[in-house]
LOSEPA-322757 format. One line per 8 residues: number of its first residue (from 1); for each residue x, y, z of C-alpha. Coordinates in steps of 0.05 Angstrom, whole numbers. Each point is the difference from the previous one (the first is absolute). Layout:
<nodes>
NUM	X:Y:Z | ...;
</nodes>
This chain:
<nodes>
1	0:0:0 | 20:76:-8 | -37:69:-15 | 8:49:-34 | -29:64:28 | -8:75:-25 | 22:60:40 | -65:51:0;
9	-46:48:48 | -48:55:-19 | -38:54:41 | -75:-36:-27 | 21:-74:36 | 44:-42:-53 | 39:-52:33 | 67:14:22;
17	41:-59:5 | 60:-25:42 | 65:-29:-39 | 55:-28:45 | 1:53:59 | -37:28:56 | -14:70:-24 | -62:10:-43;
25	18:14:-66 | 73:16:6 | 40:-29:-66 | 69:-15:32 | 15:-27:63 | 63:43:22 | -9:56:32 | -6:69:-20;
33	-12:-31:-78 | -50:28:-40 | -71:-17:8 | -51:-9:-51 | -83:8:6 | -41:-16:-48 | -64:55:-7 | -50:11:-33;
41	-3:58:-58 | -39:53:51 | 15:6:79 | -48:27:49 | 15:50:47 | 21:-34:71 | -3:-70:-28 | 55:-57:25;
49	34:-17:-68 | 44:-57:45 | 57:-9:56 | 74:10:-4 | 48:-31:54 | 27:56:28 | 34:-47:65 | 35:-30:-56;
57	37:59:-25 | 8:41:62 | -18:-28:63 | 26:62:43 | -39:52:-45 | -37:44:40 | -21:54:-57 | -45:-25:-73;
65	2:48:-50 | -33:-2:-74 | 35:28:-54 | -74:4:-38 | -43:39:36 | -59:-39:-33 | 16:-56:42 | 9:-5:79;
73	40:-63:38 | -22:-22:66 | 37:-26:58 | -14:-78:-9 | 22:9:-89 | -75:21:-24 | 2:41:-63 | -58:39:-2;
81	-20:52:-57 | -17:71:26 | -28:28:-66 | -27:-34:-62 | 50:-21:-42 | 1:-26:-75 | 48:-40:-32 | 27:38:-63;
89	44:-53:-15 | 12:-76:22 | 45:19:43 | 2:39:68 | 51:18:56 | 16:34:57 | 54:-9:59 | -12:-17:69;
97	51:37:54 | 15:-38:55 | 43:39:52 | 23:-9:72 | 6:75:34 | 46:-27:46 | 54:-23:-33 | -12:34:-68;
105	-9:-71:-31 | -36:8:-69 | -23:-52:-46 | -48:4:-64 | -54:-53:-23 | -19:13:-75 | -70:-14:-13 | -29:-25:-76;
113	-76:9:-8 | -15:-46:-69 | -67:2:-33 | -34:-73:8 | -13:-11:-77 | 65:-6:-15 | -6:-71:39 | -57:-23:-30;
121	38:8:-61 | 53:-39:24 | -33:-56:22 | -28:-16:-70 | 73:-13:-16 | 15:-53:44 | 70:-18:-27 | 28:69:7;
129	-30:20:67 | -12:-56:36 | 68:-26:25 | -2:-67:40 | 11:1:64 | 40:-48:50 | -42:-52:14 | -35:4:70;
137	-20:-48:48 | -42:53:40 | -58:51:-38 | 16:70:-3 | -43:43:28 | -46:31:-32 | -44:67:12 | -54:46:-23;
145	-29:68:30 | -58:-3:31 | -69:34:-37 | 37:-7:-64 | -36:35:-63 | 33:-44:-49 | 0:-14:-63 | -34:-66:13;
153	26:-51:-5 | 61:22:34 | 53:-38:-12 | 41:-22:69 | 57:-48:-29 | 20:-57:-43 | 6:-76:25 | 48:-48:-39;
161	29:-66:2 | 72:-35:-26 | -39:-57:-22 | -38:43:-45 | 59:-4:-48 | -18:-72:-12 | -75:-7:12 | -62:41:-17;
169	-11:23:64 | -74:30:26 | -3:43:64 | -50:11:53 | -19:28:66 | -37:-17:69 | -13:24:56 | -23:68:34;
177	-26:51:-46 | -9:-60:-64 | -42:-49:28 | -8:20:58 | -32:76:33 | 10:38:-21 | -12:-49:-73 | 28:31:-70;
185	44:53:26 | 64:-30:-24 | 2:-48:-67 | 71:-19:-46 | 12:-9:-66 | -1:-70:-20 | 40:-3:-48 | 54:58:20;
193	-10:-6:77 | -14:80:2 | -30:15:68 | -67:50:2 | -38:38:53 | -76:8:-28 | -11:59:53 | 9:47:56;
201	17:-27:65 | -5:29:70 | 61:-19:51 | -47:17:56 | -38:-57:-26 | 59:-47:-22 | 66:25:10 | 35:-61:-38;
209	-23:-66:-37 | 40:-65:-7 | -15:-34:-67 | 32:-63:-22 | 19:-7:-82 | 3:-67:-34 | 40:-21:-65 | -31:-58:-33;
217	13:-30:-71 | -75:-21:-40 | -2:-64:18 | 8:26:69 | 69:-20:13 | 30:46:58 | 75:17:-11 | 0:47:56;
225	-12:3:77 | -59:51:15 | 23:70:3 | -31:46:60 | -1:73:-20 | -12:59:45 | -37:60:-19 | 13:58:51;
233	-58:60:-3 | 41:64:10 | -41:43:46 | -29:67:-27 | -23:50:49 | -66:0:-7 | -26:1:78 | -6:56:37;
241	24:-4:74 | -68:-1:47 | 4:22:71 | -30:-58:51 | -46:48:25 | -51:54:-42 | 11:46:68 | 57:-7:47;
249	-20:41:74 | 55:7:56 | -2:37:79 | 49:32:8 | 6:49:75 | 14:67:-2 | 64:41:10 | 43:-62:-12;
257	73:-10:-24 | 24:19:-63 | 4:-68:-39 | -56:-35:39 | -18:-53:-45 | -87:9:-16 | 0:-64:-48 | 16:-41:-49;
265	-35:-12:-66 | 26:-42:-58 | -31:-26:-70 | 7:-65:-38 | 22:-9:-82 | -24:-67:-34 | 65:10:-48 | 65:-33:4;
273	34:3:78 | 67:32:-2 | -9:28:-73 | -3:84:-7 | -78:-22:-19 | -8:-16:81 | 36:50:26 | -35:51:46;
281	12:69:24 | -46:28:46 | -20:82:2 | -48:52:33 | -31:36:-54 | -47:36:46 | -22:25:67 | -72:32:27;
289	13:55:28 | 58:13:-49 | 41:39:46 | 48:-6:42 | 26:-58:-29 | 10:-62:65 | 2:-62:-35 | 56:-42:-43;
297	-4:-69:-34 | 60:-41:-12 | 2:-14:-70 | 19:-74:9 | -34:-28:67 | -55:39:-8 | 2:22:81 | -27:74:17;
305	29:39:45 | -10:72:33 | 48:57:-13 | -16:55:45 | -25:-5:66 | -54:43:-7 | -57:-38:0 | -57:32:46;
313	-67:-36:-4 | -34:57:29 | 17:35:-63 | -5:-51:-63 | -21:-65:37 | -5:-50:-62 | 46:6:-74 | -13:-29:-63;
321	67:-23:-45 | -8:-13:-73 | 56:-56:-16 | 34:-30:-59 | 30:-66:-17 | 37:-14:-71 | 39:-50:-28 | 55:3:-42;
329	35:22:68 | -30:73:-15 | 14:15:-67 | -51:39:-30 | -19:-50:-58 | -14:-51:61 | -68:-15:15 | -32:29:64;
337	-59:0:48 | -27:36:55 | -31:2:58 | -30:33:73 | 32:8:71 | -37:24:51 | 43:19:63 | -40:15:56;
345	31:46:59 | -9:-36:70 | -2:54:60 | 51:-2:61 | -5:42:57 | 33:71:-25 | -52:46:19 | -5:14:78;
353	-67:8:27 | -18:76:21 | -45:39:49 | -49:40:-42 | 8:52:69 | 53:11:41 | -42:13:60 | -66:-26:33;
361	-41:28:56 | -55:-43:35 | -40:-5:64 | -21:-53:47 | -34:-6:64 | 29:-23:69 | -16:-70:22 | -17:-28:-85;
369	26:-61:-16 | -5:-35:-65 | -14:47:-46 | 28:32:-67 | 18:79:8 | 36:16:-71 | 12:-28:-62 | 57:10:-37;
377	25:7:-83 | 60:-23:-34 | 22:-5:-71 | 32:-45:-35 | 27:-8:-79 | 10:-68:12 | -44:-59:-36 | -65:0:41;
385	-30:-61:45 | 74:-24:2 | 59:-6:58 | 31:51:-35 | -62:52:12 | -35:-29:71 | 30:51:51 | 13:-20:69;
393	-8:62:46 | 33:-1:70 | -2:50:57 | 71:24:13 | -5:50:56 | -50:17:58 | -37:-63:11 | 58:-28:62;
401	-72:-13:41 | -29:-38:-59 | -70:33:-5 | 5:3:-71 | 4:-46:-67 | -2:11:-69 | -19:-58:-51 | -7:-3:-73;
409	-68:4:-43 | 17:-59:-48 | -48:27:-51 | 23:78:3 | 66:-13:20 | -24:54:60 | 34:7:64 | -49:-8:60;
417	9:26:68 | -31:-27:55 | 5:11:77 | 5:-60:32 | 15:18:71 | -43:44:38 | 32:83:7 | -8:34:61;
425	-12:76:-10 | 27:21:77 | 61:-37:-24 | 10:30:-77 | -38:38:-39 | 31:-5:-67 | 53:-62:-31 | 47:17:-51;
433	12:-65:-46 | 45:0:-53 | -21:-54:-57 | 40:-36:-55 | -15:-34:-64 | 43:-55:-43 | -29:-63:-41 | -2:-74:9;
441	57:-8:-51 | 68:20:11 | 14:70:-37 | 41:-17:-58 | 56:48:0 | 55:28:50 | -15:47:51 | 17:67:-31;
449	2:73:30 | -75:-8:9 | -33:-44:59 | -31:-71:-29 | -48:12:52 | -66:66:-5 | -20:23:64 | -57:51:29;
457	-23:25:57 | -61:-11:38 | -19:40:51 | -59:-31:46 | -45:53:54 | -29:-34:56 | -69:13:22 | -13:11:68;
465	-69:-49:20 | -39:8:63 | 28:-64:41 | -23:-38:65 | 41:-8:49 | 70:-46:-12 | 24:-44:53 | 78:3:-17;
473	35:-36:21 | -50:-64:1 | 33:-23:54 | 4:43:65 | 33:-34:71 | 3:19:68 | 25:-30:67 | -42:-23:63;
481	20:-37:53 | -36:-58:6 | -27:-3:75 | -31:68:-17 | -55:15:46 | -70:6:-33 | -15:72:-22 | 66:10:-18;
489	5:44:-60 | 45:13:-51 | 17:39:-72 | -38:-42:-62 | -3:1:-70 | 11:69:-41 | -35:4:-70 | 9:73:-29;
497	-19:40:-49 | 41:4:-64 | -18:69:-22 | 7:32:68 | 50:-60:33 | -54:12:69 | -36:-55:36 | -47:45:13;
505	-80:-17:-19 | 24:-74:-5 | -38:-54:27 | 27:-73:25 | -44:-63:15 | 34:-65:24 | -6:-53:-53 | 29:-62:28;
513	29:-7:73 | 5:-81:2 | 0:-9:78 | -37:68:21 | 52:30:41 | -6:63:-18 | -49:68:-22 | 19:56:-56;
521	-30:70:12 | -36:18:-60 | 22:72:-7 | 84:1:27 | 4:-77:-27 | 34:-7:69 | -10:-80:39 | -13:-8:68;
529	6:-81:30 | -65:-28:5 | 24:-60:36 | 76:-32:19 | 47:-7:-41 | 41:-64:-7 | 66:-2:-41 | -3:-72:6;
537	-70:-18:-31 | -11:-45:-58 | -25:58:-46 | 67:39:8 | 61:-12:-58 | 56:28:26 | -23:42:58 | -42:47:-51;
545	-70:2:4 | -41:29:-60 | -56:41:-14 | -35:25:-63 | -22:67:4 | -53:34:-53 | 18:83:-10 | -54:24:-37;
553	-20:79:-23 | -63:24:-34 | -14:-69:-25 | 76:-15:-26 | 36:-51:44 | 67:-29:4 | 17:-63:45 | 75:-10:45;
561	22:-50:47 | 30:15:75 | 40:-54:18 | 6:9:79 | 67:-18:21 | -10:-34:68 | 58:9:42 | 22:-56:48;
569	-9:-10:72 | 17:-55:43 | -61:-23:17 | 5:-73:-14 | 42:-53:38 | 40:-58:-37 | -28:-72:-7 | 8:-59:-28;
577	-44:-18:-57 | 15:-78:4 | -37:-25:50 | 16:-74:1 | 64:-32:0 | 13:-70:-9 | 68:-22:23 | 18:-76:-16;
585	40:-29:47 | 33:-53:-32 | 34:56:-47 | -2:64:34 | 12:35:69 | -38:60:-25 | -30:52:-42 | 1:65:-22;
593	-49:51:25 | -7:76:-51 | -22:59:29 | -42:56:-55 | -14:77:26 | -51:26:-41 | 28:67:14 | 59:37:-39;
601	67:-21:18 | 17:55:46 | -53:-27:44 | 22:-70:-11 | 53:-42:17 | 48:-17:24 | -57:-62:40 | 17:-19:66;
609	-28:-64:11 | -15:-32:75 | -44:-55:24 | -58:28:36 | -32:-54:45 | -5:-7:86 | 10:-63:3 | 68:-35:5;
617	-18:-59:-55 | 4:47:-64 | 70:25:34 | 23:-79:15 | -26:-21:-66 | 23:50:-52 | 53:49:-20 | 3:64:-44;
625	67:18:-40 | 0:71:-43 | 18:-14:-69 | -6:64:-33 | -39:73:1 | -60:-42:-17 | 8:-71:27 | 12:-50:53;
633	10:-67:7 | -46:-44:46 | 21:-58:21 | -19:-63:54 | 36:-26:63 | 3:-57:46 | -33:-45:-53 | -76:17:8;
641	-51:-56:-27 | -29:7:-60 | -58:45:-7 | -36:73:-13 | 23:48:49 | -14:76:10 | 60:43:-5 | -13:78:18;
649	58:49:-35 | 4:70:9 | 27:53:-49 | 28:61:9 | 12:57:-51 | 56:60:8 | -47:35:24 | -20:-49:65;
657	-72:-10:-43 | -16:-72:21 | -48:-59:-12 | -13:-65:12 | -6:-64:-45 | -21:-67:30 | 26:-54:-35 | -18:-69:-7;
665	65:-38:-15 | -10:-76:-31 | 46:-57:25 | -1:-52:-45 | 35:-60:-18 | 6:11:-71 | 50:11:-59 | -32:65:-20;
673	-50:48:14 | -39:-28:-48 | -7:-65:23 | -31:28:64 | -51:44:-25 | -42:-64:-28 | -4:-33:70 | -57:-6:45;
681	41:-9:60 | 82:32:-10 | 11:-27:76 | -9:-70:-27 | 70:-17:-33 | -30:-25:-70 | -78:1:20 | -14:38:-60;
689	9:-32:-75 | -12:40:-70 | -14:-52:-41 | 25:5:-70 | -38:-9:-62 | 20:-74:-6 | -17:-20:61 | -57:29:-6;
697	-8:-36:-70 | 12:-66:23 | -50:5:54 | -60:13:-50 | 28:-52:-37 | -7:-54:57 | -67:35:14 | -26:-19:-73;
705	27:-71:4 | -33:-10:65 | -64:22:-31 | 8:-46:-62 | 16:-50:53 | -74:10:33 | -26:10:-69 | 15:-62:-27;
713	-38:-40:60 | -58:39:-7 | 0:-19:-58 | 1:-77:17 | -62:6:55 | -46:28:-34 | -3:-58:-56 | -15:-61:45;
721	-70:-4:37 | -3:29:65 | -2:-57:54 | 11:0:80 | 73:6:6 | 38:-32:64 | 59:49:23 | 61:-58:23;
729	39:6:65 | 59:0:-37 | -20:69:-43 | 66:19:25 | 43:-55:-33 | -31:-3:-73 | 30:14:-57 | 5:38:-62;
737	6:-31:-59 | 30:26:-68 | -13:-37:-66 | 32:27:-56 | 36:-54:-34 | -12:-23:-76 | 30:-73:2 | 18:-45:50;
745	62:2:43 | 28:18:70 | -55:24:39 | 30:55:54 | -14:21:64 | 1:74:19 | -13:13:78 | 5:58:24;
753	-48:27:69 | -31:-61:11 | -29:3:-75 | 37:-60:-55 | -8:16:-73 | -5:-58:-39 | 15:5:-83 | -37:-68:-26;
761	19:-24:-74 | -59:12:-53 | -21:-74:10 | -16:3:66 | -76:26:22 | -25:57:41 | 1:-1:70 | -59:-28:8;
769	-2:-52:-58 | -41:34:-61 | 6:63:-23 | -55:53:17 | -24:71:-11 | 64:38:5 | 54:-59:8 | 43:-4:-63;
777	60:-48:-25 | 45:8:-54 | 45:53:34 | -44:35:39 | -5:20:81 | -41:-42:42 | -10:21:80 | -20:-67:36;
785	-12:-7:79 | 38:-58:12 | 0:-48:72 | 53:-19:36 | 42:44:9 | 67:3:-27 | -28:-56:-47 | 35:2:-60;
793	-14:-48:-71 | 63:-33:9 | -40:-42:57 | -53:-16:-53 | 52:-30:-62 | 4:-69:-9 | 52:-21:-47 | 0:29:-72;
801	-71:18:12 | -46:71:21 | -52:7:49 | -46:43:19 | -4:28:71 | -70:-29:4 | 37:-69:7 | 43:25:49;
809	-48:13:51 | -27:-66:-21 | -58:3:-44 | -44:48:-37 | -19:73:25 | -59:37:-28 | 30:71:-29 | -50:40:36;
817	27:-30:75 | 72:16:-30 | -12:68:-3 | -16:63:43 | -41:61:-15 | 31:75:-5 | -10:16:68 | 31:-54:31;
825	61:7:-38 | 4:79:22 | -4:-25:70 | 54:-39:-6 | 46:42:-46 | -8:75:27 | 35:-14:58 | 67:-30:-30;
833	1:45:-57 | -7:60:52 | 68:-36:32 | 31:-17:-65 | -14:93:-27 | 23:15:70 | 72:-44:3 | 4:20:-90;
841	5:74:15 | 39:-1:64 | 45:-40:-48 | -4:58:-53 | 13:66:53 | 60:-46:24;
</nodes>
């Protein structure tokens, strides 16, 4: 296989094709040769005519220059026409200056423009322009402009084979574009192998198709491996660059930095990436209002950006930018688009709220609480119903006795001042406040010559008010002593008049007086004692008694406590508030007596106690020892029994105020006082017992077996018919007997009390041979009267056999003479079981 391929482009779409390098349409290899393009006989005005390689030549060039101004070079080799230009002749050209600034490098690239018929010509004359090729393993590739405008068929290249120099050889295509979609776009010569695009193709659609050429003889032999051939759409810039977005909108705050970035935009091309077709600059072409000018767009990245610092919502709070995007990196043939920004101007806090006055003057009354006396105005620039315009007003100066508040009307943004504690008019009759305003957001910028803060002045008159009578302080004392005598009299409670500071015209009336004691004159308010005083009554709290007097005048009242300080006398002797003392005498010797004064401790101790008795038995018996201001220690001699015995002590104060205390001192024979306070009788070593919750548990528990006991032969009577019964002699040596085996086996003998328990096997028979009303085998109790004694069935067995105890009193015994009615057995069994509950608990208290 090899090819033979023309070199041609035009402005209207013929293919261009690629010989045996990578620049389009670039005759020689080597650098810096000359380049041919093949054009049609008439160029448009800013048409691409083809692509030089310009890295090639010069790869350090930094400057292009045309020497025909008709035609303009780009940066990636694009020739581009910047007028219309005819062909006069065949042949066109021009040089291309590439130049490096830096080093003063220069090199030239000279350009032929050829007119396209000229080829056609040639190719009818295939032995003098067609030159063969070296043979190729690989196709060459092959393109065509996109949106060509023919002629059609355009030719794209030829197709040959060796062996077509010794067969007839036909050619054909497959694939992409032949038979399959797009179908009939590409067809070759059979007989010459001449390969034809039928019409226009768009590279957004298919930017290359891979076809695969056949050489076959006519009877279908195939010399040749299939050839795949690549056809390459060269991209035409047709597309114009479309932002993402029909309007872009950005917040931005106000008064920020120079080169705060407000957005990005950016745009998309469908033609080729990385071609001059796809590359975008960026521009503002416009801005509402026009002036000044605070906006720039990079040209590449598309990001805006402030330049001036300027920006003041509360002058121009939104702007509108008209912007551009082109291809062709900007040149002015590219194609371009635009589109909207809206930049909207968010506030910040720059604008300082401001009293509309400088100065306020209001009025309240004396004694008004809770109510609003002024409103105040402020204004503010600032974005309304935001932090940044709320004010927060504060009261700087003249409210140190906090009468006054001031709060903020959230839907006027109003200051409101309100008194909230009561003024007094004899006191002051005018407050000076001094107010300040800021917002709820920080104010934006640095503190300046001027204050961040507005203040005013408020100037608030008191009104005097016709008042009752105040009882200041609330709380009034005086002192008494408290063994007074009754008609004493003394200074009260003083209410005055706040306008005139008299007690004149005032009235007082005793509200509470908890014990009585004493009388308040209605017009001086003065007390006199009604009946004695005692500092040590229950009622008095710290030696003050209180009163609660009502001052009233023309029908306004006021109410004050007198708290009657009740001075101490020593009118009461020590004693001893314990009046029993246990002393146990295994443990201790004695016990320790306390002494209380109910009066204050200048009348108190130190107690002197002494033992106040005229007989010589409380001397003999018992001893007092001082152990402190307070205390002694009482204690026994030569061993007394045990027992109560009555002990008088007498105490002394400082003072030589006595009294007596009798005491009745406990000797007991116990561990601890505790153990002696449950006794009946503490002179009887042990006599008393506290029985613990065990014990006592155990006791109902033999109670309730003793009752199942009597239960269960209740139960037995009262089936069997009721006949004369015949009480033995012997009632005292029977027997109780306990059945309660299953099977046969040992029978055993329990005695215990003069009673024997007998356990018979489950063979054996009741007592008194067949069973009856309430007599059960098989495991289950049976209470039998037995004779004899200490009788027991082992008497009865004969050798490996049972009998009942009917044969062992020697024949048969009706049941009804074998047993005994309720009665009798209560008769019999109170009196033991009395003995048996008396000797169990004396064993439990031991």
């Amino acid at each position: 296989w090899y090819t033979y391929q023309p070199f041609q482009i035009s402005s209207s779409g013929l293919c261009h094709l690629w010989a045996f390098t990578y620049a389009i349409l670039i005759f020689a290899s080597d650098a810096c040769k000359n380049v041919t393009l093949y054009v049609p006989f008439k160029l448009d005005a800013e048409k691409l005519i083809g692509r030089v390689n310009l890295k090639e030549c010069f790869t350090a060039a930094n400057l292009i220059h045309s020497s025909d101004p008709d035609f303009q070079i780009l940066e990636d080799g694009s020739v581009y026409t910047t007028n219309t230009v005819l062909l006069s002749s065949e042949k066109r050209s021009f040089t291309i200056l590439l130049s490096n600034t830096e080093n003063q490098e220069k090199k030239k690239i000279f350009v032929f423009l050829e007119h396209q018929t000229k080829v056609l010509k040639k190719r009818q004359t295939k032995e003098t322009v067609l030159r063969r090729a070296k043979r190729r393993w690989a196709p060459i590739p092959c393109s065509m402009l996109e949106n060509s405008l023919g002629p059609f068929p355009l030719f794209l290249q030829q197709v040959q084979s060796d062996t077509a120099q010794n067969y007839t050889i036909y050619y054909s295509i497959r694939g992409p574009g032949v038979d399959q979609e797009p179908r009939n776009l590409f067809y070759v010569e059979r007989d010459t192998g001449n390969l034809y695009c039928t019409r226009p193709v768009d590279r957004e659609q298919y930017e290359s198709f891979e076809i695969i050429a056949f050489a076959t003889t006519p009877d279908g032999y195939t010399p040749e491996l299939p050839l795949p051939l690549i056809i390459k759409i060269e991209d035409e810039n047709d597309n114009y660059p479309i932002f993402t977005e029909e309007t872009y909108t950005f917040t931005i705050f106000e008064n920020c930095r120079v080169g705060t970035t407000v957005g990005q935009v950016c745009a998309t091309d469908k033609d080729e990436p990385d071609t001059m077709h796809t590359r975008l600059k960026y521009s503002i072409i416009g801005q509402v209002p026009p002036s000044p000018t605070l906006f720039s767009m990079h040209p590449t990245t598309g990001v805006i950006t402030t330049t001036s610092s300027q920006l003041d919502r509360e002058l121009i709070d939104k702007y509108q930018l008209k912007i551009k995007v082109q291809d062709m990196d900007g040149q002015y043939f590219g194609l371009q688009t635009t589109s909207t920004c809206i930049i909207n101007i968010d506030d910040v806090n720059d604008n300082l709220p401001t009293f509309t006055r400088t100065s306020y003057v209001t009025s309240v009354e004396e004694n008004t609480v809770d109510m609003e006396i002024l409103r105040v105005t402020v204004e503010d620039k600032d974005l309304v119903n935001t932090a940044n315009w709320r004010a927060n007003y504060t009261i700087l100066k003249g409210n140190e006795n906090g009468n006054f508040k001031i709060v903020t009307d959230a839907k006027t943004n109003e200051g409101i001042l309100c008194v909230v504690k009561p003024l007094n008019y004899e006191e002051k009759q005018q407050v000076i406040l001094q107010i300040g305003v800021v917002n709820e957001a920080p104010f934006s910028r640095e503190a300046s010559s001027r204050s961040a803060m507005s203040t005013a002045t408020v100037t608030v008159n008191v009104q005097d008010q016709d008042e009752g009578p105040e009882c200041n302080p609330p709380i009034q004392t005086i002192r008494m002593n408290e063994n007074a005598a009754v008609g004493t009299t003394s200074n009260g409670y003083k209410a005055y008049d706040p306008d005139t500071r008299s007690s004149s015209g005032i009235r007082y009336k005793k509200l509470t007086d908890p014990t009585g004691w004493v009388t308040v004159d209605e017009n001086t308010g003065s007390i006199k004692v009604f009946r004695s005083l005692d500092r040590e009554a229950e009622t008095i709290r710290n030696g003050i008694y209180n009163i609660t007097v009502l001052a009233s005048d023309q029908g306004r009242t006021c109410t004050g406590t007198l708290g009657i300080i009740l001075q101490d006398v020593n009118d009461n002797g020590p004693f001893i508030p314990k009046k029993t003392v246990i002393i146990c005498k295994p443990t201790m010797s004695s016990a320790e007596i306390v002494a209380v004064d109910p009066d204050e401790p200048i009348n108190g101790p130190p107690f002197d106690f002494s033992l106040e008795s005229s007989t010589s038995d409380v001397q003999r018996m018992w001893r007092l020892n001082e152990i402190n201001d307070t205390a002694a220690r009482l204690s026994y001699q030569n061993d007394p029994a045990f027992g109560s015995y009555v002990v008088p002590i007498t105490v002394r104060d400082r003072l030589g105020m006595s009294s007596v205390t009798s005491l009745d001192v406990i000797l007991c024979d116990c561990i601890t006082e505790n153990d002696c306070t449950h006794r009946a009788d503490p002179r009887i070593g042990g006599g008393g017992v506290q029985l613990g919750k065990w014990a006592i548990l155990a006791i109902l528990l033999g109670i309730a077996l003793l009752f199942c006991i009597l239960f269960t032969l209740v139960c037995g009577a009262s089936g069997v018919s009721k006949q004369p019964k015949v009480i033995p002699d012997d009632l005292a040596q029977q027997n109780l007997i306990v059945s309660n085996t299953e099977a046969p086996g040992d029978d055993k003998v329990y005695s215990a009390n003069g009673f024997t328990t007998q356990t018979v096997g489950a063979s054996a028979q009741g007592v008194c041979g067949t069973m009856g009303s309430g007599v059960k085998n098989g495991g289950q109790e049976t209470i039998e009267m037995v004779k004899g004694g200490h009788q027991t069935l082992e008497s009865c067995r004969g050798a490996g056999h049972h009998h009942t105890l009917d044969s062992c009193r020697g024949g048969h015994t009706e049941v009804d003479n074998c047993r005994y009615t309720y009665s009798e057995w209560h008769s019999f069994t109170q009196p033991r079981l009395g003995e048996e509950s008396v000797r169990g608990h004396t064993l439990i208290k031991n």
